[in-house]
ZAMARGU-4260 file (C-alpha; in steps of 0.2 Angstrom, whole numbers, plus 5000, padded with zeros to 4 digits):
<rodrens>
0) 4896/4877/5415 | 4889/4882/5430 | 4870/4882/5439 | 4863/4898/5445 | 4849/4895/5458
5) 4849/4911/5463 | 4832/4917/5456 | 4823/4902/5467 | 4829/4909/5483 | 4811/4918/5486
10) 4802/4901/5480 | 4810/4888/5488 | 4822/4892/5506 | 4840/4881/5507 | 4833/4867/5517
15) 4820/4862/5502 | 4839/4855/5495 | 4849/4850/5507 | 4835/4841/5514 | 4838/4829/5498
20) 4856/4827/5505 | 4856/4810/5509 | 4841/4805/5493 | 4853/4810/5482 | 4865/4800/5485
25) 4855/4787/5487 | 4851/4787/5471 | 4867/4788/5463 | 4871/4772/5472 | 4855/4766/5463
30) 4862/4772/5446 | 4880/4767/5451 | 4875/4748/5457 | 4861/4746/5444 | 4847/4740/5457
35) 4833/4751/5451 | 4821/4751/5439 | 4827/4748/5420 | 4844/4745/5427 | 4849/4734/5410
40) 4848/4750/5400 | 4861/4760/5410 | 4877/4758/5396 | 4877/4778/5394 | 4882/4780/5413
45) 4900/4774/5410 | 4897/4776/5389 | 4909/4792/5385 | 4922/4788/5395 | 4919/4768/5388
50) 4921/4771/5371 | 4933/4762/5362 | 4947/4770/5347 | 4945/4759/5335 | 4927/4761/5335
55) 4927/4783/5335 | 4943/4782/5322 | 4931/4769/5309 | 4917/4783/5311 | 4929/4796/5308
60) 4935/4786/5292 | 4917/4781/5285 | 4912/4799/5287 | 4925/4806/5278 | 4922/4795/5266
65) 4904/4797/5267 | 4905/4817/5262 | 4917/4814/5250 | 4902/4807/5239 | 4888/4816/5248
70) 4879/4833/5243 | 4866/4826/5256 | 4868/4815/5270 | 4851/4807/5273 | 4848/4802/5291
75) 4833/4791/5293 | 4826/4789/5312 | 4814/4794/5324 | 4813/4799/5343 | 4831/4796/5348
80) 4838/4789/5335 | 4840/4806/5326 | 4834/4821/5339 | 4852/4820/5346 | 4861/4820/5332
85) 4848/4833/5326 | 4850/4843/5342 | 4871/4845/5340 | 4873/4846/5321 | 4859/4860/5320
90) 4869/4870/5337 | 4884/4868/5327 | 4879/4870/5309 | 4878/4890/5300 | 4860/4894/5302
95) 4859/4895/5284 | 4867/4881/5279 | 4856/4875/5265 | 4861/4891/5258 | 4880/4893/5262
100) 4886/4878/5250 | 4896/4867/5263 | 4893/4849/5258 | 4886/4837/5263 | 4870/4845/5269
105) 4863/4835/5282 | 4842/4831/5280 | 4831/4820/5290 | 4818/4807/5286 | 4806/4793/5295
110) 4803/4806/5308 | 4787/4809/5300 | 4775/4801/5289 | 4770/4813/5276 | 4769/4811/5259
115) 4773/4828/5253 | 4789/4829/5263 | 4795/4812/5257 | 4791/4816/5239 | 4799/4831/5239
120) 4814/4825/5246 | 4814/4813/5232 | 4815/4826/5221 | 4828/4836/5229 | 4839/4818/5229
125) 4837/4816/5211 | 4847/4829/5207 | 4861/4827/5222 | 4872/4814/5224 | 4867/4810/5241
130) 4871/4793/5253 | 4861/4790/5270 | 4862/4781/5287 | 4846/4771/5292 | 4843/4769/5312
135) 4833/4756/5320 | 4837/4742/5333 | 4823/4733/5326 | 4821/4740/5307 | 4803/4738/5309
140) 4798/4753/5318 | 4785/4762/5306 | 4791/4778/5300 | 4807/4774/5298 | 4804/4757/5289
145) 4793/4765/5276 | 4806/4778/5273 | 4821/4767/5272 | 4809/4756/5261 | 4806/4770/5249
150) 4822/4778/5248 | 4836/4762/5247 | 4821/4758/5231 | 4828/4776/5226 | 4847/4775/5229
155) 4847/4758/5220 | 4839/4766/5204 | 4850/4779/5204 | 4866/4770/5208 | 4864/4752/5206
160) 4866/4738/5220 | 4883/4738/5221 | 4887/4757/5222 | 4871/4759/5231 | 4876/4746/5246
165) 4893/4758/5249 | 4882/4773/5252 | 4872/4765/5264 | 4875/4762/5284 | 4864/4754/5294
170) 4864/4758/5313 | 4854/4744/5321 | 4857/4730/5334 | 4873/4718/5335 | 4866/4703/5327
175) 4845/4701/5326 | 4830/4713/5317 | 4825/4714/5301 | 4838/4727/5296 | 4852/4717/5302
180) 4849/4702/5292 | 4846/4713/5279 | 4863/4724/5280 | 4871/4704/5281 | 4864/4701/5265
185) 4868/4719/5255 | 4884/4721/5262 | 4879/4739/5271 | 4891/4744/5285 | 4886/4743/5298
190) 4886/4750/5318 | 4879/4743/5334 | 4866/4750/5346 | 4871/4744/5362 | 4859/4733/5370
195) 4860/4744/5387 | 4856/4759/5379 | 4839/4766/5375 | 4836/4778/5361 | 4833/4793/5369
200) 4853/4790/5379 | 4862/4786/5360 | 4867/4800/5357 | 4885/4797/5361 | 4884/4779/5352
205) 4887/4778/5332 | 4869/4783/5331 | 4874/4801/5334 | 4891/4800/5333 | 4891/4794/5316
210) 4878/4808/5308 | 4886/4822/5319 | 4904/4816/5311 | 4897/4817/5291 | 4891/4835/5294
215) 4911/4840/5298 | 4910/4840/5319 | 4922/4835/5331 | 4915/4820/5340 | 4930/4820/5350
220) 4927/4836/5358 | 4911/4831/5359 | 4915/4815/5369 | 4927/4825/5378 | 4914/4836/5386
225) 4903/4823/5390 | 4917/4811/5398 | 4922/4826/5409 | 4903/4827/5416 | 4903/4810/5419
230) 4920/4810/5429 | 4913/4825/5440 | 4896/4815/5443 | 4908/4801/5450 | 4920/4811/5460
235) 4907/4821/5467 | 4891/4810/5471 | 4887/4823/5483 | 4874/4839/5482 | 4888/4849/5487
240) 4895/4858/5473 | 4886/4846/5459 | 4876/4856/5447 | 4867/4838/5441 | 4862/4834/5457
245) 4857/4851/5461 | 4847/4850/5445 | 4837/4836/5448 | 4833/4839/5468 | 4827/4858/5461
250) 4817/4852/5448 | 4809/4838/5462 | 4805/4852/5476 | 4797/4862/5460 | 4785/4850/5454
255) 4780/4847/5474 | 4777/4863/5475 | 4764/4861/5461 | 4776/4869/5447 | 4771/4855/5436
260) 4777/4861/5420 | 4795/4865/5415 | 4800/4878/5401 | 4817/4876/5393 | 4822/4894/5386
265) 4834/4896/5374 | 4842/4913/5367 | 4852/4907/5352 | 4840/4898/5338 | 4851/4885/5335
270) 4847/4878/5351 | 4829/4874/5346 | 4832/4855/5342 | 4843/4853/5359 | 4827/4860/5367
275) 4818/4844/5357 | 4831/4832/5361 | 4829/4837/5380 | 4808/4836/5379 | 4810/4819/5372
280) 4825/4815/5386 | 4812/4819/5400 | 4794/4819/5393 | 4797/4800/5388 | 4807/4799/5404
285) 4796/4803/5418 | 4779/4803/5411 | 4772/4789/5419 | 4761/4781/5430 | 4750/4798/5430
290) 4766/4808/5433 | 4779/4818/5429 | 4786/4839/5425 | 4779/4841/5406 | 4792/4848/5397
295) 4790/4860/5383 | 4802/4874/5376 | 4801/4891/5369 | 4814/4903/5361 | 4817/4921/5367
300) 4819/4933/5362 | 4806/4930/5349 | 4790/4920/5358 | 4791/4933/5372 | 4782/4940/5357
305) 4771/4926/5360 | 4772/4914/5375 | 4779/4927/5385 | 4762/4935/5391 | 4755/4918/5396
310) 4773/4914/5404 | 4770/4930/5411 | 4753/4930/5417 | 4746/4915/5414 | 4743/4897/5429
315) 4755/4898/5439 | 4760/4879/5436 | 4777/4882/5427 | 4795/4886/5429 | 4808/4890/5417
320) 4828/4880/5412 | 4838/4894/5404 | 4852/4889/5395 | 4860/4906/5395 | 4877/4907/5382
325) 4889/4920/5389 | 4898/4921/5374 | 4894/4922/5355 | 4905/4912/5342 | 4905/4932/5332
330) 4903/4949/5334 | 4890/4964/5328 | 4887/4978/5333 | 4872/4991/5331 | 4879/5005/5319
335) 4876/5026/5324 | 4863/5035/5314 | 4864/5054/5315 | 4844/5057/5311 | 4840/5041/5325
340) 4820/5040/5319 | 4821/5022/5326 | 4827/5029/5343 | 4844/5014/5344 | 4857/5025/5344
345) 4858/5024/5366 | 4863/5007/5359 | 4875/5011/5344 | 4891/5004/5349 | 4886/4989/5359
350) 4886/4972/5353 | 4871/4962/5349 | 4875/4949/5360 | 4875/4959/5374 | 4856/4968/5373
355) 4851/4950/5369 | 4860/4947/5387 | 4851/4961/5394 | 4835/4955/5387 | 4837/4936/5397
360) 4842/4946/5412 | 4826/4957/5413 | 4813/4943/5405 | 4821/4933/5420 | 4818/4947/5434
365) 4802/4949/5427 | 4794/4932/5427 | 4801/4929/5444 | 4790/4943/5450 | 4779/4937/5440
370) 4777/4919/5451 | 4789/4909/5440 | 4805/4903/5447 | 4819/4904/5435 | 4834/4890/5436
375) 4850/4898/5423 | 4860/4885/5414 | 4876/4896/5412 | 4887/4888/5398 | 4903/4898/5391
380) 4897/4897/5373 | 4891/4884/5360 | 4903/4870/5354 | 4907/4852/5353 | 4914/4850/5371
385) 4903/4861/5377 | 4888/4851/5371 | 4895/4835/5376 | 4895/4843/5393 | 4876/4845/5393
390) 4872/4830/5385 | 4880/4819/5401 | 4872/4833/5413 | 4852/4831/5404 | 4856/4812/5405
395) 4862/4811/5422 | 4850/4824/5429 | 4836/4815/5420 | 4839/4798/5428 | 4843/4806/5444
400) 4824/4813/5443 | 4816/4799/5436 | 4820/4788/5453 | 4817/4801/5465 | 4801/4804/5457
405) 4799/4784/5458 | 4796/4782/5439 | 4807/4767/5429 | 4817/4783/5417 | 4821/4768/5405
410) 4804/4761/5398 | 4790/4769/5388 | 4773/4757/5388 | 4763/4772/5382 | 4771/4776/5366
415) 4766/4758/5360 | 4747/4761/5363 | 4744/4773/5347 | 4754/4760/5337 | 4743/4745/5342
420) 4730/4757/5334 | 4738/4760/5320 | 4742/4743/5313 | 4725/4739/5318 | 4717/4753/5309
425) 4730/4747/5295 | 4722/4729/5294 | 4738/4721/5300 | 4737/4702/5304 | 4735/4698/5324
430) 4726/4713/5326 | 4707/4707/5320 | 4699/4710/5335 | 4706/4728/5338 | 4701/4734/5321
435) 4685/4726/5324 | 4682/4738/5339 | 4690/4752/5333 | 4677/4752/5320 | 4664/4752/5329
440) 4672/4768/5339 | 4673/4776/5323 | 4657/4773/5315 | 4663/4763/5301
</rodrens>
């Protein structure tokens, strides 16, 4: 992969990033020595290269073993225990999986609390055989806790303890939480969250490694990818021939130039949930303290049919991450028609891939003239290593950003501040006094 700045060179001038020549390198020292902020959640830094044989060889074996019995694989999480794992298997997957008959089909739950999505996943598990992996440090987070609740009620009613307890894995901490002791007591298998690691930095843990595996992928490739951006990123702490660091200072100079917001474009659709995985990486990351790049993605061609005026046109606060795919895993081309009413055939003959090509290329020249500065991710096409190359670049990058922008990247206060609601509005004991209030707010 490489980084292609050169659609900034009439926003921001050279010495905007060699200026951060010596702050960048600060800051890997900083990551390196673990004497910023959040420094006990650093285990991804050295993770891919850390992983032990015996560990990626058991997931290899309990997910062959896994889709042996499966139709559908359930994996039950929210936040970062699922949108990595999400992000690679749906890159990975045929876009019409549910629909192609390649087993186990790989569904989610406890990433959302409605009824009608549960229940009808219940249905759909009555009539599959169907195993599932339940991730939570704690095994008490909301959403996932009602769902596990709901569904290990249904796996046991349709199996039986016993048969029920070999179809389940929990992913949770090393030895304390609720659905540790509970995985001690029903014999579950189990995997570790590594203490040092938050969610949103698992992916490369048993909490997406495990999931990825079941749906047929190569974690090694995967790991592979991701250990050789991590060697690069110690070799070359530097912002001299470093696309991380590159990424990181532009994306710094951007937002201090007012370009507040930051627009991950894809043009392959099975890069949607990398694009969610990535918003949650830096959203939870850097927005804090009343900062932070608000990150949201879009998918072109087909939201330049809608975003792509505002983009276009609209404030001027924004810039745009392209993940741009030279290659396409297969080929089509436009046919010839002799009568040509819809006015293609200047395009028979070429492959699709490349009007889509054309189409990044002059959606990119355009919203640079437009006032919107354009950073390519260039990636040779979409697979395993490949991934596992991006996902140490977003990680690294992300932390990288998070200190110079003087934020702890590790932590998340806000995100318990609608819980504390919640229980309280729920009537959950040791939180009288806050439903008492909120009450009041609400008129009830």
């Amino acid at each position: 992969m490489n980084l292609d700045l050169s659609h900034l060179e009439s926003f921001l001038g050279k010495d905007a990033i060699l200026s951060a020549e010596t702050k960048i390198a600060a800051t890997y020292n900083t990551i390196y020595n673990k004497t910023g902020k959040g420094n006990d959640f650093l285990g991804w830094v050295n993770l891919p290269s850390d992983l032990d044989e015996m560990l990626i060889s058991d997931i290899e074996q309990t997910a062959k073993d896994l889709r042996a019995k499966s139709d559908v694989f359930v994996v039950i999480g929210i936040g970062g225990s699922y949108l990595g794992a999400r992000a690679v298997i749906e890159a990975l997957s045929n876009h019409f999986a549910p629909l192609a008959d390649k087993k186990p089909l790989i569904v989610y739950a406890g990433h959302n609390m409605s009824e009608d999505y549960l229940s009808e996943l219940i249905e759909v598990l009555d009539k599959k055989d169907y195993s599932l992996a339940v991730i939570s440090k704690s095994g008490t987070t909301t959403e996932p806790a009602i769902a596990f609740r709901i569904l290990k009620q249904h796996i046991i009613n349709k199996y039986g303890e016993k048969e029920a307890a070999s179809r389940i894995v929990a992913i949770t901490d090393k030895a304390k939480g609720a659905l540790k002791q509970l995985a001690n007591v029903k014999g579950y298998k189990t995997y570790v969250v590594p203490d040092d690691v938050g969610g949103r930095f698992s992916v490369l843990t048993p909490v997406g490694l495990l999931p990825i595996a079941v749906a047929g992928i190569d974690i090694r490739q995967l790991i592979k990818g991701a250990v050789e951006m991590e060697k690069m990123c110690k070799a070359n702490p530097t912002l001299n021939g470093n696309p991380v660091s590159e990424y990181a200072v532009v994306r710094q100079a951007l937002y201090d130039m007012g370009k507040t917001n930051e627009i991950m474009v894809n043009y392959e659709p099975r890069l949607v949930y990398f694009s969610e995985w990535w918003k949650q990486l830096f959203g939870e990351s850097h927005g804090k303290d009343g900062k932070g790049i608000f990150p949201a993605s879009v998918t072109f061609s087909t939201d330049l049919h809608s975003m792509g005026q505002y983009i276009q046109d609209g404030l001027r606060n924004i810039f745009e991450t392209v993940i741009s795919v030279e290659n396409s895993n297969r080929e089509l081309r436009i046919p010839n028609e002799a009568e040509d009413l819809d006015q293609l055939n200047y395009i028979a003959g070429k492959r699709i891939s490349e009007v889509n090509h054309k189409a990044e290329l002059g959606t990119i020249l355009a919203h640079e003239d437009g006032g919107v500065p354009n950073i390519r991710i260039v990636i040779p096409e979409i697979s395993a290593k490949v991934l596992g190359e991006l996902i140490y670049f977003f990680e690294m990058s992300c932390a990288l950003s998070g200190y110079m922008l003087e934020v702890n990247p590790f932590d998340q206060p806000g995100v318990e501040a609608y819980k504390k609601n919640m229980f309280a509005l729920l009537g959950k004991k040791g939180f009288e006094e806050k439903t008492e209030a909120l009450n009041k707010r609400l008129g009830l």
